[in-house]
N, C-alpha and C positions, 0 to 999 in steps of 0.2 A: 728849416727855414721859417723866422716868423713874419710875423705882416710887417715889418719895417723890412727885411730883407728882399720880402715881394713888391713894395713899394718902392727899393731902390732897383729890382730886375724891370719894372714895371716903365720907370723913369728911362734906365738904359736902354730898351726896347724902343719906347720911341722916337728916342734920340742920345744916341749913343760916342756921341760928341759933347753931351753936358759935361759940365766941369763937377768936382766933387763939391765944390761950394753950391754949386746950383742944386745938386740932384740933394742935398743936407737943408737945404732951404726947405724944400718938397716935402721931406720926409722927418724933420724936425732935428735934424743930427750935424755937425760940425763935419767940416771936409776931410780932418783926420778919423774921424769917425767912421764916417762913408768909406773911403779909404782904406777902410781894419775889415769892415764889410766887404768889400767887393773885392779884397784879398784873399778872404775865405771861401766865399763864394765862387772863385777860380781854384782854390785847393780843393775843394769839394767835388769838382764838376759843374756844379749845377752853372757856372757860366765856361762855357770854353773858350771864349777866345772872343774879340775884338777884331770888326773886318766894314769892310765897303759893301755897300748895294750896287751892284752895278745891272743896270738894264742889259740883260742878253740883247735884245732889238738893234739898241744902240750900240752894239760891237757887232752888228752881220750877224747875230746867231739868232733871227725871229724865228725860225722855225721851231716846231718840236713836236713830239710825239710821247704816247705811252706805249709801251711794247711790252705784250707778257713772253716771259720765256719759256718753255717747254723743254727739259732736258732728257737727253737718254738716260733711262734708267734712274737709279738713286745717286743723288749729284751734292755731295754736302755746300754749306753757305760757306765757306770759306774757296773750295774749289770755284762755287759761280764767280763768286768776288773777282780770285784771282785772273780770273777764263774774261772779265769783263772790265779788268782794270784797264788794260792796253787802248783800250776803245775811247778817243778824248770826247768824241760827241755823248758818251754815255754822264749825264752830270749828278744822276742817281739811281740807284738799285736798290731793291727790298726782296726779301725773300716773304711769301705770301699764303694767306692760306687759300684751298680750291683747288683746279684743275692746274694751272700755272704753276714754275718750281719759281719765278720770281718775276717783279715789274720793272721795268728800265725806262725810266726817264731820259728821252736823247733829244738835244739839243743839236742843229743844222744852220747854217748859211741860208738853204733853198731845199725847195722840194728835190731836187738833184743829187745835192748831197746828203739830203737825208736817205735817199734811195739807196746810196753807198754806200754811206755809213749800217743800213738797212742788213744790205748782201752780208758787208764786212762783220757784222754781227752773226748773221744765219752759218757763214762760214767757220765758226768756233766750232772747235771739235764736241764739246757738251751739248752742244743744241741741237735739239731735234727737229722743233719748228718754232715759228714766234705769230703772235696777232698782235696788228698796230693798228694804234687809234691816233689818225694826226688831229692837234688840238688846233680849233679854227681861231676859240679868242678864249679869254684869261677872262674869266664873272669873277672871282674871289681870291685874295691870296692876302693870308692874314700872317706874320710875324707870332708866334707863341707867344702867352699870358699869363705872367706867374700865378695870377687871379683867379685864371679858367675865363670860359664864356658865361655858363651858366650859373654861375652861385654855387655849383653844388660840389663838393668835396667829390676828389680824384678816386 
């Protein structure tokens, strides 16, 4: 990826509605250009796909929580995955390093259904036990940077 590639991720990112005229305007390149670019750039990976922001808040799902999981015994990432897919309030999972075999992102209606959703997870046959941290407010939530934050190579 070179700096005109990062320059058109860069454009995409924060508004991912530009047209290819626009984001060639930006970046010094014709819309067929951009176009060859952001073609590759989906062959690659390095972009996967095209979507909506949508406010969980504003669909009922203000709540959320961080949950570490604890499993019995030695539990591979694929089995957690599978053991935690079924779960809709789950909207992300990582496996992690530390005491934890992974963290769970879960998203709720209400402190009630998070409870549920809570049990509903402790009940999977892998788990052994979980700690949940419910999140009171959002300080930071930043969109990825083809650039970085800090200047300094990855």
């Amino acid at each position: 990826m070179d700096e005109i590639d990062q320059r058109i991720v860069s454009c995409m990112v924060t508004d991912a509605r530009s047209s290819y005229a626009d984001i060639g305007a930006v970046v010094g390149l014709s819309a067929p250009a951009v176009k060859r670019r952001v073609d590759k750039l989906l062959d690659l990976g390095i972009l996967r796909g095209f979507t909506a922001v949508v406010d969980p808040e504003a669909l009922g799902w203000g709540t959320e929580a961080f949950v570490e999981v604890h499993c019995h015994g030695n539990v591979t990432p694929g089995r957690i995955r599978s053991s935690l897919e079924p779960l809709p309030e789950i909207v992300a999972a990582y496996t992690v390093s530390g005491a934890a075999d992974a963290i769970v992102h879960l998203r709720a209606a209400s402190i009630h259904h998070l409870e549920t959703a809570l049990e509903r997870l402790r009940a999977v046959d892998i788990v052994d036990r979980t700690v949940s941290t419910v999140v009171l407010s959002t300080l930071l939530e930043r969109p990825p940077q083809p650039e970085g934050r800090t200047g300094l190579s990855p």
